[in-house]
FIPA-531297 format. One line per 8 residues: number of its first residue (from 1); their letters; for each residue x, y, z of C-alpha. Coordinates in Angstrom, 2 decimals, padded with zeros to 5 digits. Example, Ala and Ser with C-alpha at 12.3 -4.5 7.8 and 13.67 -1.06 7.14 Angstrom:
BEGIN
1> AS> 012.30/-004.50/007.80; 013.67/-001.06/007.14
***
This chain:
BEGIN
1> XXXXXXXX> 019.62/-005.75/-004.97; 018.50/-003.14/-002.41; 015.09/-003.55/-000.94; 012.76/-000.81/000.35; 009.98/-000.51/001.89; 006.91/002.29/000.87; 004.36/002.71/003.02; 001.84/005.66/003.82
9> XXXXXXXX> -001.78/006.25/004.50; -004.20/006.13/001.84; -004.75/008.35/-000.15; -001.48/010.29/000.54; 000.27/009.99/-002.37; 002.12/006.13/-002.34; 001.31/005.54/-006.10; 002.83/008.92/-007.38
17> XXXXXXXX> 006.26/008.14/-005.49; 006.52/005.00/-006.52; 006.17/005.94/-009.97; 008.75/008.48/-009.67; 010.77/005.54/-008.21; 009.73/003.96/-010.67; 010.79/006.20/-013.74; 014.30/006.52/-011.95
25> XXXXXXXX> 015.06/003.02/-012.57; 013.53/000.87/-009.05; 011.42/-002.49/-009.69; 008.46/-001.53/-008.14; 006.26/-004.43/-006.39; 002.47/-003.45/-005.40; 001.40/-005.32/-002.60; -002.19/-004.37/-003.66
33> XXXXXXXX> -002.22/-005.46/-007.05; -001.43/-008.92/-006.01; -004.15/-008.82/-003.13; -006.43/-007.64/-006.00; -005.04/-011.03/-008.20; -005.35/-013.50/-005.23; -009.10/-012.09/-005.31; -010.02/-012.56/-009.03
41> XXXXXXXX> -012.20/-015.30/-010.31; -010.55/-018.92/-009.91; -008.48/-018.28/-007.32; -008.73/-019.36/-003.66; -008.89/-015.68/-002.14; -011.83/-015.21/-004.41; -013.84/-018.44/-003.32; -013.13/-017.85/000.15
49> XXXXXXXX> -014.64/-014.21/000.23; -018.12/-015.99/-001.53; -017.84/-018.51/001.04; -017.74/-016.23/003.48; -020.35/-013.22/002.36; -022.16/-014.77/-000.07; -022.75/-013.65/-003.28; -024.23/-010.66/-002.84
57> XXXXXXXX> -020.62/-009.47/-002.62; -019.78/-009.75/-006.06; -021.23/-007.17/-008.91; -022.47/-007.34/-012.38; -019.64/-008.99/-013.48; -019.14/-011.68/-011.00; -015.89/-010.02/-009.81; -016.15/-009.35/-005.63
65> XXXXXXXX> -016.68/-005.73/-005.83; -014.19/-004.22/-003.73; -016.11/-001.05/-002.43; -019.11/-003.56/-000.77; -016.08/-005.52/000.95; -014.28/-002.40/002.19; -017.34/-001.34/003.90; -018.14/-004.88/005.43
73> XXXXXXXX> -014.82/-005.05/006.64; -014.25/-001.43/008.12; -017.50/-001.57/010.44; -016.56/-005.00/011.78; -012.98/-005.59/013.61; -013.09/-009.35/013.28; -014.35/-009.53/009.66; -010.94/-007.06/008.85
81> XXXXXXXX> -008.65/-008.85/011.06; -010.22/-012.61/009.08; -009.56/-011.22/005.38; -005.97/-009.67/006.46; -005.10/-013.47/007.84; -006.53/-014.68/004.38; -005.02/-012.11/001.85; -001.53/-011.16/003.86
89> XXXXXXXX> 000.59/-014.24/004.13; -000.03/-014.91/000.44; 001.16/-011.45/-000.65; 003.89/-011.69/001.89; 004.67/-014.95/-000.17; 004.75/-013.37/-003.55; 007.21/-010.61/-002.20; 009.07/-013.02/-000.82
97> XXXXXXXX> 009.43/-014.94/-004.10; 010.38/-011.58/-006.31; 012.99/-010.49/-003.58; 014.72/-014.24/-003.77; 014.34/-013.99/-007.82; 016.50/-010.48/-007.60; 018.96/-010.51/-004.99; 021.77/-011.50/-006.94
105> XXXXXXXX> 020.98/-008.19/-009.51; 022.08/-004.56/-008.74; 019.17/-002.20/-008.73; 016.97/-001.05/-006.22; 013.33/-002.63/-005.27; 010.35/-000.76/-004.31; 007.72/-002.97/-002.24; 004.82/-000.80/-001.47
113> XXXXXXXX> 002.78/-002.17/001.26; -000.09/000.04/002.83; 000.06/-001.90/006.18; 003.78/-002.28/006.87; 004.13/-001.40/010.25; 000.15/-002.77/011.07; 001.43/-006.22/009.68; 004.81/-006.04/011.20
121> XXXXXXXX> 006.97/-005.97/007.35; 009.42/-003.21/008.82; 011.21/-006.49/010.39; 012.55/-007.20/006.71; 011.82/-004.54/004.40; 014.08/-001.65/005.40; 014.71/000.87/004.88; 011.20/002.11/005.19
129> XXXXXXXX> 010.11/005.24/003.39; 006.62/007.07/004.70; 004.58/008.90/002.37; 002.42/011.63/004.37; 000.24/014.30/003.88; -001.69/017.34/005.40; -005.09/015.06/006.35; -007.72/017.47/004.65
137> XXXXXXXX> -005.90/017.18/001.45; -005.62/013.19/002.15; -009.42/013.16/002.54; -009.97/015.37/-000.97; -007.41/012.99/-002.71; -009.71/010.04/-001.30; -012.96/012.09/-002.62; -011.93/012.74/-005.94
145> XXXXXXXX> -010.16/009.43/-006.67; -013.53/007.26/-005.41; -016.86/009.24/-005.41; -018.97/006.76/-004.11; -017.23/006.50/-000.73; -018.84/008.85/001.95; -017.25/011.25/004.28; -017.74/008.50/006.86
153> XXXXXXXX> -016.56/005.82/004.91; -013.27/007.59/004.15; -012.70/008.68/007.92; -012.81/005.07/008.72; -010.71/004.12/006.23; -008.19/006.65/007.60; -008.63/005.44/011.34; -008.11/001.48/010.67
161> XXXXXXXX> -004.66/002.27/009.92; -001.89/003.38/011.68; -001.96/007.10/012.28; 000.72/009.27/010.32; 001.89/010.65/013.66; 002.99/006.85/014.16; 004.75/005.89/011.30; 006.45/009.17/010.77
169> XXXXXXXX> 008.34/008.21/014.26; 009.39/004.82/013.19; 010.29/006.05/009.02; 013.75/005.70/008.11; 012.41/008.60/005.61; 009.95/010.82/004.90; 008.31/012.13/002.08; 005.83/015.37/002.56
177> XXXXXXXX> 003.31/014.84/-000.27; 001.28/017.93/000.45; 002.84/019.97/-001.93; 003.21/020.28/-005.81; 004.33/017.35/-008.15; 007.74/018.75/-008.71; 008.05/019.65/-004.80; 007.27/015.67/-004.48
185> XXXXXXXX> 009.71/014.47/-006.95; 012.54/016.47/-005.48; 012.00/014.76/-002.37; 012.27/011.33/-004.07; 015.35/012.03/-006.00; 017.18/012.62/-002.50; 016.31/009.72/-000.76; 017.02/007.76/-004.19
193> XXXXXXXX> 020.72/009.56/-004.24; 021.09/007.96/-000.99; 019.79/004.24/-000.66; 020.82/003.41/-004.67; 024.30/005.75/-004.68; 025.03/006.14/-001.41; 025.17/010.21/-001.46; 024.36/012.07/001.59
201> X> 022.02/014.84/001.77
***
């Protein structure tokens, strides 16, 4: 089994590659779905965000509502760098565990991981794809997709990761998701020619 890394700045487009991956055959692995599991009620992510903010972080439904922890998180360095060391070895974990179950299979797997380089992953998920995009489109993705988030909030969103600029200079590939759907999926189905049959462009 073939493992890849996806990576790319919010709101630039990660999901809609790696369903195309996806649809072309690659086990796809979100790193933030199982951040979002490790939260949910019962588990020990979950207990340790109420222990830590109280319960005025969680909303109607007793779930932590993610929007009120971005925000505490983005306007305070320490409070982002103490959830990362509580949420990111256990996701690292679970990865871990799917690539083991696999790597005797043939197939290609997709981890997408939003903080790659930030959390040092590129060390053993490579190749490394980067999804980027022209930033004012980013920002209108961001706007559309969550409407409650202000201008502000988005900007810092954008600036606690690494810029594009950086990534782009360490990506094994790239994949320009300013354009069109079909512009995007043509891009995809190269680099999948490549790491899963070993064609050249």
């Amino acid at each position: 089994m073939k493992v890849v890394g996806l990576t790319g700045g919010i709101g630039t487009g990660k999901s809609t590659v790696a369903k195309i991956f996806e649809s072309l055959g690659a086990l796809v692995i979100d790193s933030d779905k199982i951040a979002k599991e490790y939260l949910s009620i019962g588990r020990t992510g979950y207990t340790e965000v109420i222990k830590r903010y109280g319960q005025g972080i969680l909303n109607r439904h007793n779930d932590i509502d993610r929007y009120e922890l971005a925000r505490t998180i983005f306007k305070d360095d320490e409070e982002k760098k103490w959830l990362e060391q509580l949420i990111h070895p256990y996701v690292f974990k679970e990865i871990r565990s799917v690539i083991e179950r696999y790597k005797d299979r043939k197939g290609v797997i997709i981890i997408d991981v939003p903080l790659l380089y930030e959390t040092g992953a590129e060390n053993w998920l490579k190749p490394v794809i980067v999804v980027a995009c022209n930033q004012d489109i980013q920002i209108k993705r961001i706007q559309h997709r969550n409407e409650e988030l202000t201008y502000k909030d988005i900007v810092d969103r954008i600036r606690a990761q690494m810029s594009v600029e950086d990534k782009l200079k360490r990506a094994d590939f790239v994949i320009d998701n300013s354009g069109d759907f079909a512009e995007t999926a043509l891009a995809v189905n190269k680099i999948w020619k490549i790491i899963n049959q070993g064609e050249v462009l």
